[in-house]
N, C-alpha and C positions, 0 to 999 in steps of 0.2 A: 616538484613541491606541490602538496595538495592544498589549493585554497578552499574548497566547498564539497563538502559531503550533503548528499542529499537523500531521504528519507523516503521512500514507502510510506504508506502512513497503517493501513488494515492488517495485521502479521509481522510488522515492525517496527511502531511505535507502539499499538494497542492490539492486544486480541481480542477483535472484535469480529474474530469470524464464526465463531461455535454458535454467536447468537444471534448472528445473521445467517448464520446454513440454516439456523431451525426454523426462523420466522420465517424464512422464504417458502423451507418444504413444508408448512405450515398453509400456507399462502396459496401456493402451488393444488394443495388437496382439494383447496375450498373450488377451486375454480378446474375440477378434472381429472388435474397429475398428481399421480404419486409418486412420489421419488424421497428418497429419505435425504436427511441434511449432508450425506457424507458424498452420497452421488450429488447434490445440491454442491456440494465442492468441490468437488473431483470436473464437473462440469464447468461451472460457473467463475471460480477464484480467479482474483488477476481481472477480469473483465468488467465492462456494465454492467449494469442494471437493465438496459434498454436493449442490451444484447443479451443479457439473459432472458426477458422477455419474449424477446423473436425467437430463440431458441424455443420456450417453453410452447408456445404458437404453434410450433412446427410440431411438436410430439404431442399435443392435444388438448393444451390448457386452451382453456375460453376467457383468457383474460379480459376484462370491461378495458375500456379508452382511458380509467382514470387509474390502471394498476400502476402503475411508476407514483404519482403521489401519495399510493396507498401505503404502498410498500416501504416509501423514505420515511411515511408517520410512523410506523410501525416500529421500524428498526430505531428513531431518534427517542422514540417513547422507550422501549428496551435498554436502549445506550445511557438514560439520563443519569441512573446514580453508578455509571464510567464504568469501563471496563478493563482487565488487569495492562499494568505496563509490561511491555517484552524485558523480559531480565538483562539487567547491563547498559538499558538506555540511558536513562538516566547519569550513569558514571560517565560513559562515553560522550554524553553532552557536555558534563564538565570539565572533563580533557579539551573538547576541540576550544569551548570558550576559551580555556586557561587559554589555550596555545593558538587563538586567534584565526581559528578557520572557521570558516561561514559557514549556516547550516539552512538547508528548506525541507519544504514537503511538498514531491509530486504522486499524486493521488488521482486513480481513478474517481473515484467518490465524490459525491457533492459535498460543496462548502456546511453546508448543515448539518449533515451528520459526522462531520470531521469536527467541525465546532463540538459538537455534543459528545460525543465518545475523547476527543482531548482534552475539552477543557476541566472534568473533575482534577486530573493528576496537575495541573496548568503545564501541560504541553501545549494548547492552544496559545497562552499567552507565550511561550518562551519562541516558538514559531512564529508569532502575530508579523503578517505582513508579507513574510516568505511562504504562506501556502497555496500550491497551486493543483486545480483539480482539473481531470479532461471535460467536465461540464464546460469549460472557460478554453480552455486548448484542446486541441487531436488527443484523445486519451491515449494511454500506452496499448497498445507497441509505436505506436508513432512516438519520434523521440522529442515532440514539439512543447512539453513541457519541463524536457532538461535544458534544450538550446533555451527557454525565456528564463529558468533558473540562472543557470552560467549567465545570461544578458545581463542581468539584473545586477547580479556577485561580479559582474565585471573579469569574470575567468572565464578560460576553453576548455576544452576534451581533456588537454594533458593536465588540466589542475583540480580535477572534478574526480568524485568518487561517488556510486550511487549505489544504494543496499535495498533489495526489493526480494520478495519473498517469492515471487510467481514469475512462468515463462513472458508473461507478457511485458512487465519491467527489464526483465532478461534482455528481451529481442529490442527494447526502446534502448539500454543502454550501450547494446551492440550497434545498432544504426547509430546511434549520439558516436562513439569510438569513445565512450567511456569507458573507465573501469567501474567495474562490476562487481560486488558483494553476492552472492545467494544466500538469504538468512533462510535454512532450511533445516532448523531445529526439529520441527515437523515435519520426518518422512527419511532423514539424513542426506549424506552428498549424493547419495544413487539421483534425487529426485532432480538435481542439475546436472546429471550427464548428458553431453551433447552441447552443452549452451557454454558461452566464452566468458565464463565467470569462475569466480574463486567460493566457492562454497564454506557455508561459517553455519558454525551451530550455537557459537557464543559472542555476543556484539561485543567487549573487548578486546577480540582477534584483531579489529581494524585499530582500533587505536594504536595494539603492541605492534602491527604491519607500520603506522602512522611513527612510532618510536616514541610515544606519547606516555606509554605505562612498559613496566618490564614482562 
């Protein structure tokens, strides 16, 4: 029985990556690197900020000390008037409410620009309370912010379902001995081959797995 589904938040509540690849490869030129936004993803998705910075470091950006606060203004200013919801959420929310299973968000991402990019659709408020970011916990791959979801929701491994769009939720829900969603409408099932997940290209699929919708 599944008591708690738990959310991705950046590729699967909101897409909010097209306008952060650009601001970055944007970002990035100012200070050295050129890289365009789709290598900016190909690189970077799923990960830091702080780790994409060392990264960029290493291949010859001259980022200043204060590039990580530059970069959250940057992105939260872009994010203000919200950015689209992933097709199907929505529904899919009001299934699990109907039928009483908990819902979070585990996010790389900091609390503020998760505020900023959910709260236009009020995904922010329908989440308020269950969102947790690796700023706060061991970011993904480490599985330390599903073990404090489940803590929280008072369920384990076998009652938990987590849908993340990138390897590094992949590999966090693998170590949790979660089950696993790949939302990979972006790229199709090729782009989860190898990784112990169920790959979905339409958020409904969990619900009709769930026996929720036909």
């Amino acid at each position: 029985m599944t008591d708690l589904v738990i959310f991705d938040c950046d590729g699967v509540l909101v897409d909010t990556e097209p306008t952060t690849n650009r601001i970055m490869s944007d970002s990035f030129a100012r200070y050295g690197l050129h890289i365009s936004p789709a290598e900016v993803h190909a690189l970077f998705a799923g990960g830091t900020m702080r780790g994409a910075a060392s990264e960029a470091i290493q291949r010859g950006a001259q980022l200043p000390d204060t590039w990580l606060d530059e970069i959250h203004a940057e992105i939260r200013t872009a994010l203000q008037d919200g950015p689209p919801v992933i097709p199907g959420i929505v529904d899919l929310l009001d299934l699990l409410d109907a039928a009483g299973i908990a819902t979070a968000v585990a996010s790389n991402g900091p609390m503020s620009k998760m505020e900023v990019s959910l709260a236009p659709s009020g995904l922010w408020d329908r989440f308020r309370g269950r969102i947790y970011t690796g700023h706060d916990h061991r970011p993904k791959p480490d599985p330390a912010m599903l073990h404090h979801a489940m803590q929280v929701a008072g369920t384990d491994e076998g009652g938990t379902i987590f849908i993340d769009d990138m390897p590094a939720g992949w590999q966090a829900a693998q170590a949790a001995d979660v089950c696993c969603y790949a939302y990979v409408a972006d790229g199709g099932p090729a782009r989860a081959t190898g990784y112990a997940v169920k790959p979905i290209t339409d958020m409904m699929q969990v619900a009709r797995d769930l026996g929720l919708t036909d």
